[in-house]
N, C-alpha and C positions, 0 to 999 in steps of 0.2 A: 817236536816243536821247541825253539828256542825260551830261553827264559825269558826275554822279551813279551813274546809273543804270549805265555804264561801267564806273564802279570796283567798285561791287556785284557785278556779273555777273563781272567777274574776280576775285572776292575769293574763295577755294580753303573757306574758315574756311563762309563764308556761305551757299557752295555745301550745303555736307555738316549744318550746324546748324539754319538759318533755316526747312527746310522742314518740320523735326520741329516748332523751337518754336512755329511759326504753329496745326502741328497739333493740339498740347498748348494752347493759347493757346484753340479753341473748346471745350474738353471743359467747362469751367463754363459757359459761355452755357446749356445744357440747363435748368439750375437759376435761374439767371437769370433765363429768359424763361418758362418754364413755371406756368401757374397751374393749380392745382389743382380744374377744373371741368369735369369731360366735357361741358356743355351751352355750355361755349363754342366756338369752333369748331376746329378739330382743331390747327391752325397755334400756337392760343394752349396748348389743352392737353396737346399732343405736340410743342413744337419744335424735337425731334431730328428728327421729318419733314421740317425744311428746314434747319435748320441743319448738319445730315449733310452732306446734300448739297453745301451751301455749301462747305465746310470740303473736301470730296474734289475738286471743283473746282478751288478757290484752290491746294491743295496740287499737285494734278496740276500747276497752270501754274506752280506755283514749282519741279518739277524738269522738268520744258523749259523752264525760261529758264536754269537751272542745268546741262543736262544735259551739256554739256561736258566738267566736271570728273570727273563717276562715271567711276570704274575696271573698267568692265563684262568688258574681258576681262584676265588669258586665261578663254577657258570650258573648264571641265573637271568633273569630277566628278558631273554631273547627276544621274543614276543614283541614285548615294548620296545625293545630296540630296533626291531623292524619294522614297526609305526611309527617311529620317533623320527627314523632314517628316511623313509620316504613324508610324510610331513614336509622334513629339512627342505630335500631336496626339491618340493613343491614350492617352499619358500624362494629357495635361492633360484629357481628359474620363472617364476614371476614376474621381474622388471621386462627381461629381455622377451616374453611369453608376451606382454600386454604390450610391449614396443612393435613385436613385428605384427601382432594381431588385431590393434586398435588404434595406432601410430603416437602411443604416449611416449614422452620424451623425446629421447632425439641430442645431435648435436649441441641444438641453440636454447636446452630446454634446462632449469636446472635440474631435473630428476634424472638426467645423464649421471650425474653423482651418485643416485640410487641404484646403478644400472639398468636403467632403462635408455638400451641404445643400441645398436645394430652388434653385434656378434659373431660375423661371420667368415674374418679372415683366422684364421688360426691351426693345428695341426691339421693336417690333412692325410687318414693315414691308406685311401685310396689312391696315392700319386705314383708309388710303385708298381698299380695294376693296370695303368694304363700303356696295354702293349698285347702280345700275344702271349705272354706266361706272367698270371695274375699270382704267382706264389708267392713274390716277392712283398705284395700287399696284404695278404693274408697272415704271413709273419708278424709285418712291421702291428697289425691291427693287434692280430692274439696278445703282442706285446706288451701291447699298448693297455688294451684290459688288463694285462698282469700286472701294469702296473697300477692302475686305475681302482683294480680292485682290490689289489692282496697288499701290493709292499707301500702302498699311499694311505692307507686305514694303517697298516700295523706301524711304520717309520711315524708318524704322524700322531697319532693316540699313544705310542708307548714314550713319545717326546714331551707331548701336550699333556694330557690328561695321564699316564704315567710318570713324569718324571717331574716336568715345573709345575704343575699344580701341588704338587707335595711341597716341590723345592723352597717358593715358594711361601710358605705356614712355618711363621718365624719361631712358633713355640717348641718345636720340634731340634734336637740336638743334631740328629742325623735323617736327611728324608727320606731315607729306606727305611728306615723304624718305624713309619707312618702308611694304615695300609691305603691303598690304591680306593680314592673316593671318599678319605679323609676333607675335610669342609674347611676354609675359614672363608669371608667375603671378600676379603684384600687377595687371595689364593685364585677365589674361582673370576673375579673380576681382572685382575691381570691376565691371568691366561687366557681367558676372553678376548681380552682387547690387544692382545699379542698375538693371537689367532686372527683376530681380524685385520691387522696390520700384514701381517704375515699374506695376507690376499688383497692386498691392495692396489687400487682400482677399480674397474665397476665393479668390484663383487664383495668391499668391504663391507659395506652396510648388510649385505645380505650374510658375511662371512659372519658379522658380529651377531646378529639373531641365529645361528646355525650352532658356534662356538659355544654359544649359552645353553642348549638345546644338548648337546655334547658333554657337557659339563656336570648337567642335568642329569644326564642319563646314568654317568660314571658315580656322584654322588648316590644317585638310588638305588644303584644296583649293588656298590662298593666292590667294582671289581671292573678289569678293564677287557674284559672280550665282549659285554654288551654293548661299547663305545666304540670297541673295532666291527664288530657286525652292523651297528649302526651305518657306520663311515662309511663299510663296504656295501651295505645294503642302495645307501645314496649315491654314490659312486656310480655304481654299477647301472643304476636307473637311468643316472646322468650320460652314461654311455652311450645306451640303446637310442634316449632323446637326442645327442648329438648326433648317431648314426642314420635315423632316420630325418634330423631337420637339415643336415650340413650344417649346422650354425656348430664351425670347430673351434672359434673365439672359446666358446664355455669350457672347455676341457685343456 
């Protein structure tokens, strides 16, 4: 390994940020690369189909090269975390839950700002199995959970609730010196509402009651695998609801 590549790997900063902004960094290629032509071929007019995948990859191998520096233990709180997690995730599919089921909201309604409103163009990750060899959708899906469940809790909480929430708590010299679920209001309220900004559009208002719930979890437990089990616990739930409603908006 180059000395480059040396000081990278020990850089504490680079560990906890670089893997989110890589992550955030492929969310426009979608738009980018996509032409709007179902008679081209699926790569050109769905290239979330690979570019997902890409990006869950690349991110997975940037926290095993990083993975040194996560604070994973102590473990404690599990429990809570996995009522905490689905709770969330009950929360934040509510709007679109009481839209398709009772027709509140809508287009013309203001509560389309709360998300309550149709949800149902979005990843689709059955479009490769439409044919006579479905493996190519079984791929893109397994993927898809890997990413849904494992590298989006851990990129995600070791950014949010591991790193700027520390970063953050002005009284602090260095925010590695401060352990994981360290408190101040200016701390857990920014990152809050940076979290919810970070999901913007229908799902801000829901994001920012979830954020705070996340927050929540991290200060009680003071350690960050109960806020990644969390994530990943709602995640995952959010999954299986998207697989069986097709509403692929939400994911």
């Amino acid at each position: 390994m180059s000395e480059y590549w040396r000081r990278a790997r020990a850089s504490k900063t680079a560990a906890f940020v670089a893997p989110f902004a890589v992550f955030l960094a492929f969310l426009p290629l979608v738009g980018v690369f996509r032409v709007e032509n179902s008679e081209l071929p699926w790569w050109r007019h769905s290239p979330e189909q690979w570019i997902y995948p890409v990006q869950t990859l690349l991110c997975l191998g940037l926290l095993i090269f990083w993975g040194r520096h996560y604070p994973f233990r102590p473990v404690r709180g599990l429990g809570f975390a996995v009522a905490i997690g689905l709770a969330g995730i009950a929360i934040w599919l509510a709007p679109v839950w009481c839209f398709e089921k009772f027709g509140l909201g809508g287009d013309e309604s203001p509560l389309r700002w709360l998300g309550f409103r149709e949800r149902r163009d979005g990843f689709d990750p059955t479009l490769l199995g439409h044919g006579p060899n479905p493996v190519g959708s079984w791929l893109v899906l397994g993927l898809r959970f890997l990413r849904l469940v494992v590298v989006v809790p851990l990129v995600e909480e070791i950014f949010w609730r591991g790193f700027l929430m520390r970063w953050l708590i002005e009284s602090a010299k260095r925010w590695d010196e401060l352990d994981v679920g360290a408190f101040a209001w200016k701390s857990f309220g920014l990152t809050t509402a940076f979290f919810a900004l970070a999901h913007a559009g229908p799902d801000v208002a829901v994001a920012l009651v979830y954020g705070a719930l996340a927050g929540w979890v991290t200060v009680r437990t003071r350690g960050l695998t109960a806020v990644i089990v969390m994530h990943a616990v709602a995640n995952f739930a959010l999954g299986i609801f998207v697989m069986k409603t097709g509403w692929w908006g939400l994911w």
